[in-house]
VEXKE-825654 format. One line per field, with one value per residue (C-alpha): residue number from 1; residue in three letters; x, y, z. Coordinates in Angstrom, 1 decimal. Each point is the difference from the previous one (the first is absolute). Layout:
// VEXKE-825654
pos <- NUM, ...
code <- Ala, ...
X <- X, ...
Y <- Y, ...
Z <- Z, ...
***
This chain:
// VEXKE-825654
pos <- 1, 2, 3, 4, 5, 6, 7, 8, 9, 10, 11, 12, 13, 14, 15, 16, 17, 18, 19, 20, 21, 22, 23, 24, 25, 26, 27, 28, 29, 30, 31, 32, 33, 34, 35, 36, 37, 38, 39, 40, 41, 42, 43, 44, 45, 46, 47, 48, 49, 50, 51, 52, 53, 54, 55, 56, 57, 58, 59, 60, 61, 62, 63, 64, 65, 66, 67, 68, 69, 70, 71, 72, 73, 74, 75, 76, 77, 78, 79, 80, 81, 82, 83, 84, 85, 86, 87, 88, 89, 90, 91, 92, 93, 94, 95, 96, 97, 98, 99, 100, 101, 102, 103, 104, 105, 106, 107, 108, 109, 110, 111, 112, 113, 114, 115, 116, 117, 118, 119, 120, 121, 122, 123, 124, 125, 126, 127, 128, 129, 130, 131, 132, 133, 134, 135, 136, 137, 138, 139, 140, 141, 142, 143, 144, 145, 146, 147, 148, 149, 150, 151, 152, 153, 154, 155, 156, 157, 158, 159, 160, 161, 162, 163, 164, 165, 166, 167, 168, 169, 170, 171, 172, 173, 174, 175, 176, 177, 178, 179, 180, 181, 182, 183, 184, 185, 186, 187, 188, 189, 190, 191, 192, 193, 194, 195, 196, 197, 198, 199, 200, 201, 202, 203, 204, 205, 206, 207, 208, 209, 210, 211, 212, 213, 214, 215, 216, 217, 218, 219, 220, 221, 222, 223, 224, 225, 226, 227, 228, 229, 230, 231, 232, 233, 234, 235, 236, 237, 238, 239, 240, 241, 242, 243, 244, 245, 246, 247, 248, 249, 250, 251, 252, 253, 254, 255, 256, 257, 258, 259, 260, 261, 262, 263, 264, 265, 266
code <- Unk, Unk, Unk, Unk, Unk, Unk, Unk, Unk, Unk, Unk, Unk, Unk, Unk, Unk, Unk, Unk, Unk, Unk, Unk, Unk, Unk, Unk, Unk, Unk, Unk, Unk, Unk, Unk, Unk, Unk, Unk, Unk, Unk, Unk, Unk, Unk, Unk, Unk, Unk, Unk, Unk, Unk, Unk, Unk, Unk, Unk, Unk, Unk, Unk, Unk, Unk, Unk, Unk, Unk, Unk, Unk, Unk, Unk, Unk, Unk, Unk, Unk, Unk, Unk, Unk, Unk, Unk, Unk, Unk, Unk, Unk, Unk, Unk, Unk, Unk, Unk, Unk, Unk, Unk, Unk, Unk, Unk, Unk, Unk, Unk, Unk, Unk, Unk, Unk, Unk, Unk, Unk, Unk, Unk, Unk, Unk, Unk, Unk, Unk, Unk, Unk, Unk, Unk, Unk, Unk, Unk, Unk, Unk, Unk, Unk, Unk, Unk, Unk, Unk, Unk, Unk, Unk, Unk, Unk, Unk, Unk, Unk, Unk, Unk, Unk, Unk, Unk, Unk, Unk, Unk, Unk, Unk, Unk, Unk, Unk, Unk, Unk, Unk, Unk, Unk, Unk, Unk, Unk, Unk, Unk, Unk, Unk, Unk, Unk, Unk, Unk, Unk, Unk, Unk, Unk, Unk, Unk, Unk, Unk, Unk, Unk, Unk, Unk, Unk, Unk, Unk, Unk, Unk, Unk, Unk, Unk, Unk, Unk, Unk, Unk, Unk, Unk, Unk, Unk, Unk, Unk, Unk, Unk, Unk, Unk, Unk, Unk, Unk, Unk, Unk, Unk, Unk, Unk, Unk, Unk, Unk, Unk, Unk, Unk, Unk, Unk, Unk, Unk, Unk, Unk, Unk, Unk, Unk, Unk, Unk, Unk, Unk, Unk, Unk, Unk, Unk, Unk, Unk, Unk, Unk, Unk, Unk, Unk, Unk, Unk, Unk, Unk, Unk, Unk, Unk, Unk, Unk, Unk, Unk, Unk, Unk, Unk, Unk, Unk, Unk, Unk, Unk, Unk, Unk, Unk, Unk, Unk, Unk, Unk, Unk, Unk, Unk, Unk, Unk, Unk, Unk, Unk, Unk, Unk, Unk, Unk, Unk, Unk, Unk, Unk, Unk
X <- 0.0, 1.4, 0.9, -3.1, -2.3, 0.1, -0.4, -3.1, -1.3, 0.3, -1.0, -3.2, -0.2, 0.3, -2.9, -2.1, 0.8, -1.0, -3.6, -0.3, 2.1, -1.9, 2.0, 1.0, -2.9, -2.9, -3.2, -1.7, 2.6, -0.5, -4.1, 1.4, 0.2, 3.5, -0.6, 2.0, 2.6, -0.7, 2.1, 1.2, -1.4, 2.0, -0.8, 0.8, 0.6, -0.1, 2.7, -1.6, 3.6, 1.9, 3.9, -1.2, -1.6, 1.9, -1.9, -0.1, 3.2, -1.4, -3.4, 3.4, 1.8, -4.0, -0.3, 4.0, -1.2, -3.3, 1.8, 2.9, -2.6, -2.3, 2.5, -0.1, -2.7, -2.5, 0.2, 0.3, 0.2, 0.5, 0.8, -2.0, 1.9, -2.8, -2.6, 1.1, 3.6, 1.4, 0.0, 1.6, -1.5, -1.3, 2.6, -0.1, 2.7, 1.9, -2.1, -3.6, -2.2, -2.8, -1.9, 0.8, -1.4, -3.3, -0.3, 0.8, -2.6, -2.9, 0.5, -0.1, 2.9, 0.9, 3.2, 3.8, 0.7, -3.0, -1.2, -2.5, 0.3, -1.3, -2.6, -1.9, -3.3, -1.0, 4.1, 0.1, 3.3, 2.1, 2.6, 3.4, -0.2, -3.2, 1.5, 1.2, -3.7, -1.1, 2.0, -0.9, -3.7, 0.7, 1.6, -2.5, -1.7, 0.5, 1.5, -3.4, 2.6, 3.4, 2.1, 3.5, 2.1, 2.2, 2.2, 2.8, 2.1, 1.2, 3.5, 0.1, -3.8, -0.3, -3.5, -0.7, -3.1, -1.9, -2.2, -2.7, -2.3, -2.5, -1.5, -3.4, 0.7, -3.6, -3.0, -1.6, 0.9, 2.0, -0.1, 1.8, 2.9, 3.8, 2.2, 3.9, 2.8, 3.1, 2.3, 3.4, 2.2, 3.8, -0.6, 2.4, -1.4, -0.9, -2.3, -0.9, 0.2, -1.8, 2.8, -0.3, 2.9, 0.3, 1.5, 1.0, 1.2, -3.0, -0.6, -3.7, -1.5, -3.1, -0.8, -3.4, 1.8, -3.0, -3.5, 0.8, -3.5, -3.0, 0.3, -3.1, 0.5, -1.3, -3.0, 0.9, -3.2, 1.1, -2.1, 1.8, 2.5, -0.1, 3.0, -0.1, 3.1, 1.4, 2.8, 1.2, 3.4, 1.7, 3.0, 2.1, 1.2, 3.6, 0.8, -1.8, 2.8, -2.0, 2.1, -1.7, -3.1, -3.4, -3.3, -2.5, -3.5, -3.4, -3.6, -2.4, -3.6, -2.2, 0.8, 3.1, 3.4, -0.8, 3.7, 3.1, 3.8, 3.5, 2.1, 3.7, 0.5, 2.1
Y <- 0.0, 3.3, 3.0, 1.9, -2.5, -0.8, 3.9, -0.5, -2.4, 1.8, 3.4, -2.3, -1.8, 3.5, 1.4, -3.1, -0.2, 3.6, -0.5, -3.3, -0.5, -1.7, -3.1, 2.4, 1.1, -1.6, -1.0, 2.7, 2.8, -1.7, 1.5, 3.7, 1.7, 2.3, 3.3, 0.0, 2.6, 2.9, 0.4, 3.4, 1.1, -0.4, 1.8, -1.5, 2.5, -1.3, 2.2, -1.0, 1.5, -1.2, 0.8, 2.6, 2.3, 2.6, 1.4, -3.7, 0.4, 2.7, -1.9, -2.6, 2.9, 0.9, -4.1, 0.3, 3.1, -1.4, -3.5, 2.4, 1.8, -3.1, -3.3, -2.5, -2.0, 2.6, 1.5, -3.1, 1.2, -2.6, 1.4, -1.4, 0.4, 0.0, 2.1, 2.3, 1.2, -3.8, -0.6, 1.4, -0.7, -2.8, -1.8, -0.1, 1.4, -2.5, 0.4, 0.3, -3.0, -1.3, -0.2, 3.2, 1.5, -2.0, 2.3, 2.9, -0.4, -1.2, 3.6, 2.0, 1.5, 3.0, 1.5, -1.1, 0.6, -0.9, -2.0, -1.4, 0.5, -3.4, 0.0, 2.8, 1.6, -2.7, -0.3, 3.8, 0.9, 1.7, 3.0, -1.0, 3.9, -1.7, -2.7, 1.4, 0.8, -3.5, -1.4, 2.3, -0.7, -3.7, -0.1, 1.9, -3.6, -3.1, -3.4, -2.3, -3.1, -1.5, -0.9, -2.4, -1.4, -2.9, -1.0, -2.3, 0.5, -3.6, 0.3, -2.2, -0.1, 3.4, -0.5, 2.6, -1.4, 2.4, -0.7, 2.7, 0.8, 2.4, 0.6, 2.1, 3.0, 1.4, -0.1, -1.1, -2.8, 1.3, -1.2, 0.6, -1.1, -1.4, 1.7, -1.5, 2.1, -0.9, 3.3, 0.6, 2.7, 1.6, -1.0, 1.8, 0.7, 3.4, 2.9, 3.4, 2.9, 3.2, 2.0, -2.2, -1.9, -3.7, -1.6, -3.5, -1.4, 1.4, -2.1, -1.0, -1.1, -1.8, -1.3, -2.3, -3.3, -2.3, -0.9, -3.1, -1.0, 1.5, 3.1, 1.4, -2.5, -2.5, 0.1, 0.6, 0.5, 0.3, 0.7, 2.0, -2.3, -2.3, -1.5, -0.8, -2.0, -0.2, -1.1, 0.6, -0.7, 1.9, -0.7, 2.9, 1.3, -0.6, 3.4, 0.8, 1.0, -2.2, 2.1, 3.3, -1.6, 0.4, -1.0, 2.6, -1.6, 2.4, -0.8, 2.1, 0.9, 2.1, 2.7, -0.5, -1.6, -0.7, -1.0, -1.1, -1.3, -0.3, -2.7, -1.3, -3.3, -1.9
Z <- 0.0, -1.0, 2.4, -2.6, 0.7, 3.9, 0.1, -2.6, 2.5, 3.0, -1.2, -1.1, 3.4, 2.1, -1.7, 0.6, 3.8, -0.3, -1.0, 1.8, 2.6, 3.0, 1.7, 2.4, 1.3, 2.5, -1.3, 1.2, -1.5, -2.9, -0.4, 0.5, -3.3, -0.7, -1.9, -3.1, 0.1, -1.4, -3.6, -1.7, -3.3, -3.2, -2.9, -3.7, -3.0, -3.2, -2.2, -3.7, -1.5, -3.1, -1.4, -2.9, 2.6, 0.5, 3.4, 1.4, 2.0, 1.7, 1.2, 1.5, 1.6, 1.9, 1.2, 1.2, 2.4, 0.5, 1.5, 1.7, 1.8, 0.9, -0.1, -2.8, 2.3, 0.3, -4.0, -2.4, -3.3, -3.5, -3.4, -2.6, -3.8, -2.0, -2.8, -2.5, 1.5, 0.5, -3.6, -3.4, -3.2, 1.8, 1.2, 3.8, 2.3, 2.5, 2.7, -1.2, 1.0, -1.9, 3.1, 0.8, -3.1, 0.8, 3.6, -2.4, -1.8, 2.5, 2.3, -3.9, 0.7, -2.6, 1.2, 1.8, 2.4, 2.0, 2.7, 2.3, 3.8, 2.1, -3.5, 1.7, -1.3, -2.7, -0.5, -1.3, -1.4, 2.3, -1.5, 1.7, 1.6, 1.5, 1.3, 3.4, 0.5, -1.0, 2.8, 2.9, -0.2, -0.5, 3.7, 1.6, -0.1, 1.7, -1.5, 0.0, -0.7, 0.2, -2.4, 0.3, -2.8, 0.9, -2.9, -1.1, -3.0, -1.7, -2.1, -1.8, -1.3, 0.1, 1.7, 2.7, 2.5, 1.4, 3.4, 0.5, 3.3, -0.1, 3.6, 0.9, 1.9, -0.7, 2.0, -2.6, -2.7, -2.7, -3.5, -2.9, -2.6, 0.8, -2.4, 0.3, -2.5, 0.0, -0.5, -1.0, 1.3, -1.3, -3.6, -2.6, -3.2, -2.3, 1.3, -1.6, 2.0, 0.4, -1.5, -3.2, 0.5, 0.4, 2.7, -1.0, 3.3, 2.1, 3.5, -0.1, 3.0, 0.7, -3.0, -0.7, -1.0, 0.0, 1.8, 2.3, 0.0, -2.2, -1.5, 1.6, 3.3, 1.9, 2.2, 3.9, 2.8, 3.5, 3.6, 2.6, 1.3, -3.0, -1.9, -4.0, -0.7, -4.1, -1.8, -3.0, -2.2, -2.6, -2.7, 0.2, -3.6, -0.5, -0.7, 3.9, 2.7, 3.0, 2.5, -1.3, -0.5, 3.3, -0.1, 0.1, 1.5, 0.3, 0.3, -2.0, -0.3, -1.7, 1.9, -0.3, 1.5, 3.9, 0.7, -1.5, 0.9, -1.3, 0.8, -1.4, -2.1, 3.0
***
């Protein structure tokens, strides 16, 4: 067993003694119900962006003082190459995603660079200059759920597995979609810039690599207390660093994204 795996294993093992831990306790202890702990709210920005926009690399410089000012756990942000600016002629820059031009396309998005802020108001498109407002009305509200991400990177497959728990925080049952992106950050490759130039060893960071499980999610319904429980496995591309690589994981409704987490490929 590998040094990767018995930390897979006890990550997994921690988290389940967590939620179910009872040997310990008398029979009677056992009928008193624990309050989950209380979990603070993330906020995910969606940065539709591509390499021929010029003004995109502004919209990164806002997310790199929006995460300076809140912490990288609290503002989650994932750049999605995609629509009009991620192509030339057709032929489709390095970093757009199919499936990323398929979430283009279902908010009608007109312009780059725009975004959507935790898919607020119907998942209205957000100027980056907005985004700072976005975020400060998003954490004016509880989190009605947990998530966690366990994960464990194989080698020599390739295959990243992916544990999930979603736990109800609400007083009331919360139901909704499971979204799990796996994200790429310090990738070198081309960017134009706002001064017309073109940069062609830019750092990107971020970047939508591919939708673990369904591109629109999996169905998740928890009661206060509650844990839901999924797996899920991935092939990472062999172009993918796996050390720069986290696993962005964020529950969504129609009124939008209720919470959302980042953790590292281990």
């Amino acid at each position: 067993m590998t040094m990767r795996t018995m930390k897979y294993m006890i990550l997994l093992a921690t988290a389940a003694l967590l939620m179910t831990a009872c040997d310990n306790v008398s029979l009677d202890e056992r009928l008193t119900y624990i309050e989950p702990p209380e979990v603070g709210r993330a906020v995910l920005i969606e940065d539709y962006t591509g390499q021929y926009c010029v003004n995109c690399p502004r919209a990164t410089d806002e997310i790199e003082r929006l995460v300076e000012e809140y912490g990288d756990s609290v503002v989650i942000a994932v750049a999605i190459h995609s629509g009009p600016f991620s192509k030339l002629k057709g032929e489709p820059t390095p970093l757009y995603t199919e499936v990323g031009d398929q979430y283009f396309n279902k908010w009608n998005l007109s312009s780059q660079p725009v975004g959507l802020v935790d898919r607020l108001f119907g998942s209205m498109p957000f100027n980056y200059t907005d985004w700072a407002g976005g975020v400060n009305y998003e954490l004016g509200f509880k989190a009605p759920v947990s998530l966690m991400a366990v994960t464990l990177f194989d080698g020599e497959t390739r295959d990243a597995h992916v544990h999930v728990q979603t736990v109800g925080l609400d007083s009331t049952r919360v139901s909704g979609k499971l979204q799990v992106w796996l994200v790429e950050d310090s990738i070198d490759s081309f960017q134009s810039m706002p001064d017309g130039s073109r940069v062609e060893h830019y750092n990107h960071m971020h970047v939508f690599r591919a939708s673990v499980n369904d591109m629109w999610g999996d169905d998740v319904s928890v009661n206060h207390g509650e844990v839901s429980q999924k797996d899920y496995t991935i092939k990472l591309d062999p172009t993918w660093v796996p050390e720069h690589c986290s696993i962005v994981t964020f529950l969504y409704d129609d009124t939008g994204v209720r919470q959302v987490s980042k953790s590292k490929l281990m």
